[in-house]
Steps between C-alpha positions, in 0.01 A plus 500: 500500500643583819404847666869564521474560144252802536676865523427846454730528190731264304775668297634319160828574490808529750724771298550860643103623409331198600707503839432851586136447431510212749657755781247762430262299520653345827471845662146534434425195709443239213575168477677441187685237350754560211595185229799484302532247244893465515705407832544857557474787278659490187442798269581883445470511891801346565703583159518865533727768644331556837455872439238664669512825260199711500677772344483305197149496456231738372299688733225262545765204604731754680215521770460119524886494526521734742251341667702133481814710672263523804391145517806378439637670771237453773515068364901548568453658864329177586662239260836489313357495165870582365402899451818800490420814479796630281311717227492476132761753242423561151823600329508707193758447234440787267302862509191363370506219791623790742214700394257267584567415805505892573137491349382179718631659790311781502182268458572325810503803690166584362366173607698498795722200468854578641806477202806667503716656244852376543851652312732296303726526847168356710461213298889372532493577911244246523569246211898529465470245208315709299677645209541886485467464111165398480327640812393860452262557775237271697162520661514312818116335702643448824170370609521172265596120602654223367402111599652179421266379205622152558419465850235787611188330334562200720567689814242715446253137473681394830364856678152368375493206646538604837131619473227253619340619183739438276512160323675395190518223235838457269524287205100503499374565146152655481330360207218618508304823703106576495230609662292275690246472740381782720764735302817345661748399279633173414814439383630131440903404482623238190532273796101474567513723863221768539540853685199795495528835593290840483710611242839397282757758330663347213901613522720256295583690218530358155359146635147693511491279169440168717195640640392768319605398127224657348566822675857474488500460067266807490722727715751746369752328736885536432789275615805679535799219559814692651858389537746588772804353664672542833870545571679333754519641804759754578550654826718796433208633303245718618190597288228606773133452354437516193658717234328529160662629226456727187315228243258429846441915529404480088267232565288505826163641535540771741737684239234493235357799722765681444475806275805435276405105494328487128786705350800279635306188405478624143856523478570161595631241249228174468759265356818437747545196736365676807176597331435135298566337876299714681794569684583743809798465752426488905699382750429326837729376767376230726562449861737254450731719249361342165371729225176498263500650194275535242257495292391441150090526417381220217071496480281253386128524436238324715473127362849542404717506794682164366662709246711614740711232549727405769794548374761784602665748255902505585474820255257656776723404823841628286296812478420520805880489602665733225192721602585491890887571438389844390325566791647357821900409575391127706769256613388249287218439193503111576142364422411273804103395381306637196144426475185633326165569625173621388177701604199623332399862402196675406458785222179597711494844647457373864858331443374187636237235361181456773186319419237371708316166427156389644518776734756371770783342284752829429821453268785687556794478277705668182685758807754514280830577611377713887427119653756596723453907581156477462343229578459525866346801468261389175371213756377693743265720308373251222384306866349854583313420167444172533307572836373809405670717798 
């Protein structure tokens, strides 16, 4: 084996957690080198909104969030990792929506993170395309970003490499990963090559299964396959950020804090479209004028994540649409590119599946859907952990 193949740390996994493990771990002097089994990455990294929304998140999350706004921020000072700082809108529909965003509102002042309460009037000043008969108020993070999900992963890889202590492998499968002599670790590609390293941390979501099947059977691990599309782009529209809507306010975690939360939810009706789907309506203008929205939740038990499919539901994207109308006045509702993508969720408390095997091998997956608001911050203290600092 050559002693180019010995590092610090070797990361399994080139999606949004594995990569921000590899910078932490960067700034702490390591050498680490990250593998990706696919020519660059595939997954929920690069098939989601690009909303960095802490304000969706319980408290626990919220702080790892917050704490992604900051890295984020000081990685985009030095890098163009595609990061705006436009802020994040929840709009309420109805009183019940209205009153919880009233509710979460006064939570983030009690933990400090800025929101505003905005009027009907508010709203329409700085999305014009928003209709007056659904908005009834908003609660505005002006601290929140949005990224391009398509392109910041890879950017954000590029910014790596420009470390001497940075190395990476793409469209290297590891097949196998175990301890071996003198505690280093020894992990071995399908293609026969050999790399060690102190330690490994296992980040590649539901394909945990090709090296941890055992493991991976036994956990309570959920896929969740979600479906969005984007329209073509459209230049006389302007949706800064990202706006969430009322079905996204009846379903996020931070509003489960709320004091009013368990009564609204009990009034709620199990058994129409949006609720079968999964289904809540944000929006998300791109850069270059296009327009994601989305998305539809469909889950799938660990050893099961075939019965997903691949197929797309044209019910789901017409829903989508009709939905959308309500909402926002846009030029045009032309779907450009539909796609679907999937991650993997945990029903553990910690929100996030971590186990450590033969003392320096540490999986990291299940994030759910905070890969992109919380990972960055997640990565830097489970390497706190991992090195006991």
């Amino acid at each position: 084996m050559n002693k180019n193949n010995k590092f610090d740390l070797m990361i399994i996994g080139g999606g949004v957690l594995g990569t921000f493990h590899a910078w932490h771990a960067i700034q702490r002097g390591l050498k680490v080198v990250l593998f990706e089994r696919h020519q660059a990455p595939q997954g929920a990294t690069v098939r989601n909104f690009g909303q960095v929304v802490p304000s969706g998140m319980d408290h626990h999350w919220q702080e790892l969030g917050r704490e992604s706004l900051r890295i984020y921020q000081s990685i985009q000072a030095k890098f163009d990792i595609s990061v705006r700082q436009l802020g994040s809108i929840y709009i309420a529909s109805d009183e019940e929506e209205l009153t919880l965003i009233e509710e979460l509102h006064s939570i983030n002042d009690d933990n400090d993170y800025r929101s505003e309460i905005w009027t009907v009037d508010q709203c329409r000043q700085r999305y014009p395309q928003l209709r007056r008969e659904y908005c009834r108020g908003g609660l505005f993070f002006p601290e929140e970003l949005s990224v391009n999900p398509r392109t910041m992963i890879h950017m954000l890889q590029r910014f790596l490499a420009t470390s001497p202590n940075y190395s990476s492998h793409f469209q290297t499968c590891i097949g196998r990963l175990k301890k071996g002599n003198q505690e280093r670790i020894q992990a071995f590609t399908t293609c026969g090559q050999e790399f060690t390293a102190d330690k490994a941390i296992v980040c590649s979501g539901s394909e945990l299964q090709t090296l941890f099947s055992e493991e991976f059977e036994a956990s309570d691990l959920t896929a969740v396959k979600l479906q969005m599309v984007r329209l073509r782009p459209q230049a006389s529209s302007v949706i800064p950020g990202n706006v969430l809507t009322g079905r996204s306010i009846r379903r996020y975690e931070s509003f489960a804090q709320c004091p009013s939360w368990t009564k609204i939810k009990s009034r709620e009706s199990m058994d129409c479209f949006a609720s079968k789907w999964g289904i809540h309506i944000l929006f998300k203008q791109e850069a270059d004028g296009a327009i994601i929205l989305g998305d539809s939740h469909q889950y799938a038990a660990a050893g099961q994540f075939d019965h997903l499919g691949f197929d797309l539901r044209a019910d789901i994207n017409d829903y989508f649409i009709s939905e959308g109308r309500k909402i926002m006045n846009l030029p045009s509702w032309e779907i450009e590119m539909m796609w679907h993508g999937v991650y993997c969720q945990t029903g553990l408390a910690a929100g996030i599946f971590t186990k450590t095997m033969d003392n320096h091998i540490h999986v990291a997956t299940g994030i759910g859907g905070k890969g992109m608001t919380s990972s960055a911050g997640f990565a830097e203290h489970h390497l706190g952990e991992i090195y006991n600092d």
